[in-house]
Every structure is written in structure tokens, then in C-alpha cells.
C-alpha positions in Angstrom: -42.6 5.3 2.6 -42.3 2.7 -0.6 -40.3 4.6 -2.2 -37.8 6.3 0.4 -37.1 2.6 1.0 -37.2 1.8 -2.9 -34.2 4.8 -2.9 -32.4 3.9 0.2 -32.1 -0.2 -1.0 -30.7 1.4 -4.8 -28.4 3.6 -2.9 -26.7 0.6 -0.9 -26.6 -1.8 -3.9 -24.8 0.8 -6.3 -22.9 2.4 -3.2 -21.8 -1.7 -2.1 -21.5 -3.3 -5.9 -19.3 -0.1 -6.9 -17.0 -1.0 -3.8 -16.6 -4.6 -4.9 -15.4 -3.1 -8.3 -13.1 -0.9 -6.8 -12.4 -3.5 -4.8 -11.8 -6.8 -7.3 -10.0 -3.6 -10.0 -7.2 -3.1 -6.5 -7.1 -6.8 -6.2 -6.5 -7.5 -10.2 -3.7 -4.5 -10.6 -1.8 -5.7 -7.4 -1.6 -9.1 -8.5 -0.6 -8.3 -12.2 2.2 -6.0 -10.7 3.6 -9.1 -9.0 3.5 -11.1 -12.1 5.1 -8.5 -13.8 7.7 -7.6 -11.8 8.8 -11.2 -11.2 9.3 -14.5 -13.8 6.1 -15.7 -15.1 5.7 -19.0 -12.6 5.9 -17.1 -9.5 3.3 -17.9 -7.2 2.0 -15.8 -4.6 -1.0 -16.2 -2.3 -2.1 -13.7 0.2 -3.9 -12.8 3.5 -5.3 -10.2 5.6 -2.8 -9.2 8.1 -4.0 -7.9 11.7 -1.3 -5.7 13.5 -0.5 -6.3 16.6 -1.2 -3.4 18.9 1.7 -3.0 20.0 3.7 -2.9 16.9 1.5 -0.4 15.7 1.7 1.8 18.2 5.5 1.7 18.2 5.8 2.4 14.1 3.1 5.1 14.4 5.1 6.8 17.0 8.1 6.5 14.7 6.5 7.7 11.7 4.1 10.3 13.4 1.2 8.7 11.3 -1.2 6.2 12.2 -2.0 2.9 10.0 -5.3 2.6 8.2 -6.5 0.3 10.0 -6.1 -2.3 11.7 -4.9 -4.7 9.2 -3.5 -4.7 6.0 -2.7 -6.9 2.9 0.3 -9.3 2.6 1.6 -11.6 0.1 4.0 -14.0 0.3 5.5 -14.8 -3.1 7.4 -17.7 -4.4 9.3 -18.8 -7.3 9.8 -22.7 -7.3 8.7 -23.4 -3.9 11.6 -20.7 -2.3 10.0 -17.5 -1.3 11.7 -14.4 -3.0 9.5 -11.7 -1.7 6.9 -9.9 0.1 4.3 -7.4 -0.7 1.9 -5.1 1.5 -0.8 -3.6 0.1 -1.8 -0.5 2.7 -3.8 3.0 2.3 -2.7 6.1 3.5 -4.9 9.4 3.5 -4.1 12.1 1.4 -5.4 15.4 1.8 -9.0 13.5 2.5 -9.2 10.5 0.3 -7.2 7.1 1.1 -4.4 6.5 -1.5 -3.9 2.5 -2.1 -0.2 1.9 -2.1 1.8 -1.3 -3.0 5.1 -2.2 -1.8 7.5 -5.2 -2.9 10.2 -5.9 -0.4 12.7 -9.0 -1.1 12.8 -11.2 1.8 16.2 -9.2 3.1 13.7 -6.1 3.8 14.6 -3.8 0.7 11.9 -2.6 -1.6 11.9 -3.8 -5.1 9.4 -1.3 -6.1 6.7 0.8 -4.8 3.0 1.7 -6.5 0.3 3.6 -6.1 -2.4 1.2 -6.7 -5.7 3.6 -6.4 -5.5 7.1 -6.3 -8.7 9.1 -5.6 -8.0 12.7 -5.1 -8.7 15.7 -7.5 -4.6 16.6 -7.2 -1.7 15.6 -6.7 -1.6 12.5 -8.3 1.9 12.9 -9.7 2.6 10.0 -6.5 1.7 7.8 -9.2 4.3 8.3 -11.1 6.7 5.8 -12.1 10.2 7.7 -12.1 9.0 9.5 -8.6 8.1 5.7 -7.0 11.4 4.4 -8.7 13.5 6.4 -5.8 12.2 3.8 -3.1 13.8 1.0 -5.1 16.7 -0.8 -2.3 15.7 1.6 0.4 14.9 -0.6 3.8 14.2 0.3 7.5 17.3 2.0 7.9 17.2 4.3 4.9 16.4 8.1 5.3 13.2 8.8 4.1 13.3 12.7 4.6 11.6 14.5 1.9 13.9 17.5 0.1 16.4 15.1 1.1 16.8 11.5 0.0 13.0 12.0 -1.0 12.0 14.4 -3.9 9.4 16.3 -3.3 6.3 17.0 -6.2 5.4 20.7 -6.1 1.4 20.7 -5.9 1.4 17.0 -4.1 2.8 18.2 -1.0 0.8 16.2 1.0 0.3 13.3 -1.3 4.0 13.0 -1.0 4.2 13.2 2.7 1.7 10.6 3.2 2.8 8.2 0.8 6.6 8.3 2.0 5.5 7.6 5.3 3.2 4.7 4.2 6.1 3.2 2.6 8.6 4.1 5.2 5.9 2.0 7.8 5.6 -0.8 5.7 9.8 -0.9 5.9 9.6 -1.0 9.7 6.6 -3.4 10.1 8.4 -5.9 7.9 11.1 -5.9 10.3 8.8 -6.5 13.2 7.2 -9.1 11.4 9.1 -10.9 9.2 9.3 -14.0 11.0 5.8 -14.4 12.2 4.4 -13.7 8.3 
């Protein structure tokens, strides 16, 4: 009985300090990709988003695939007290592990850039890319986001590809939704 509960407590520590890595590793890479996609004093600060039911519901409809969760990352970020930009840091699933995704949208709704931040599955990381995440650059809520199309496609991260150009076509179409009350 000691030590099945001896096991069980190691397991949670090294199963809950490995997530605060993961955690504090999607935290540091997110930020340094702000810094380095902007000028050196741009200050950002962020919080924890919760999406209003409704609005979810509408963009998942749109879409045809559901947020996360509930909530989501957003940063405001400013460059001498004038804010410039926005970022959302979301997950999508792939084919069964959550991707961590980045995306930079100037304050008129159009992506500056796009990243994957964490990528966890055996395949199809090719998403991570930087040339295949460079397509996204000025696309908005209007743009087409149809893969074979407007979208290339990755042969072998077929549905890396799907879920991550949805992720990214959500965050285009919250930010319209929201903008004003972010």
C-alpha cells in the first residue's frame, strides 16, 4: 500500500513538473517570437481569453472544427505606448496530439506570421515549417483558406495541414468578433 502510493505521488510530480516545462518552454518561444518579429522595445503583456459561447459556436460552424477549449491566449503588443498588433496562441488536434500554433495579426486583422509553437506528433511535422507557414502572411477573415488551392498542401501531413489551416483560419474570424472587446 506504501508503495503503490510512493508510485502514484512520483507519477503526478514528473507527469505535473514535465507540464510546467512544456508549459514555461510554449510561454518562452511565443514570447521570443514576438520580440523577434517586432523592434526590440515592443512591449506586450497577455491574458487568458474565455470565448464567448456564442462566438464559438458561430466560427466552429464556419470552420467545421471546434476550438480547444474554451479559452485561449492573447497578447496585446505595443510599440511606444500605440498597439501594433495581436497574437493568439491556440491548439488544434492533429491526428491525436494537440499542435500549439501562434498567430500575429496587425491590428487591421491580417496575419503577420504564423508558427507552430509545439508539435507533438510522430509525422507530419513539416507544419512547422517556415516557408509552408510563410503563405498565411497578409491573409485575413476574408481570404480563402482552401487547401490545393490558396493553401499548399504537405504530402504525408495531410491532416496536420487540415487542422492547422483551420486553426489559423479561426483565429482570423475570432479576431473579427473580438477585436473591440480585447
Amino acid at each position: 500500500m506504501i508503495l503503490k502510493s510512493f508510485v502514484t505521488a512520483v507519477i503526478y510530480f514528473l507527469f505535473f513538473s514535465s507540464a510546467n516545462i512544456f508549459a514555461q518552454e510554449i510561454k518562452e518561444r511565443t514570447e521570443t517570437i514576438i520580440t523577434e518579429s517586432f523592434e526590440k522595445d515592443v512591449n506586450f503583456i497577455f491574458r487568458k481569453y474565455t470565448l464567448p459561447p456564442n462566438i464559438k459556436r458561430k466560427i466552429e460552424y464556419i470552420v467545421k472544427q471546434k476550438f480547444f477549449k474554451d479559452l485561449l491566449y492573447v497578447y496585446k503588443i505595443s510599440l511606444n505606448d500605440t498597439l501594433i498588433a495581436f497574437g493568439f496562441l491556440d491548439n488544434v488536434i492533429g491526428k491525436s496530439m494537440p499542435i500549439t500554433f501562434f498567430v500575429l495579426l496587425d491590428i487591421e486583422g491580417n496575419i503577420i506570421s504564423t508558427n507552430i509553437i509545439k508539435y507533438r506528433e510522430p509525422y507530419g511535422g513539416a507544419v512547422s515549417n517556415e516557408n509552408w507557414n510563410e503563405q498565411f502572411t497578409g491573409k485575413n477573415s476574408d481570404s480563402d483558406f482552401t487547401i490545393g488551392k490558396s493553401v499548399n498542401g504537405i504530402s504525408g501531413a495531410t491532416i496536420s495541414v487540415n487542422s492547422v489551416t483551420k486553426g489559423i483560419r479561426k483565429i482570423t474570424l475570432l479576431y473579427e468578433e473580438i477585436k473591440d472587446d480585447i
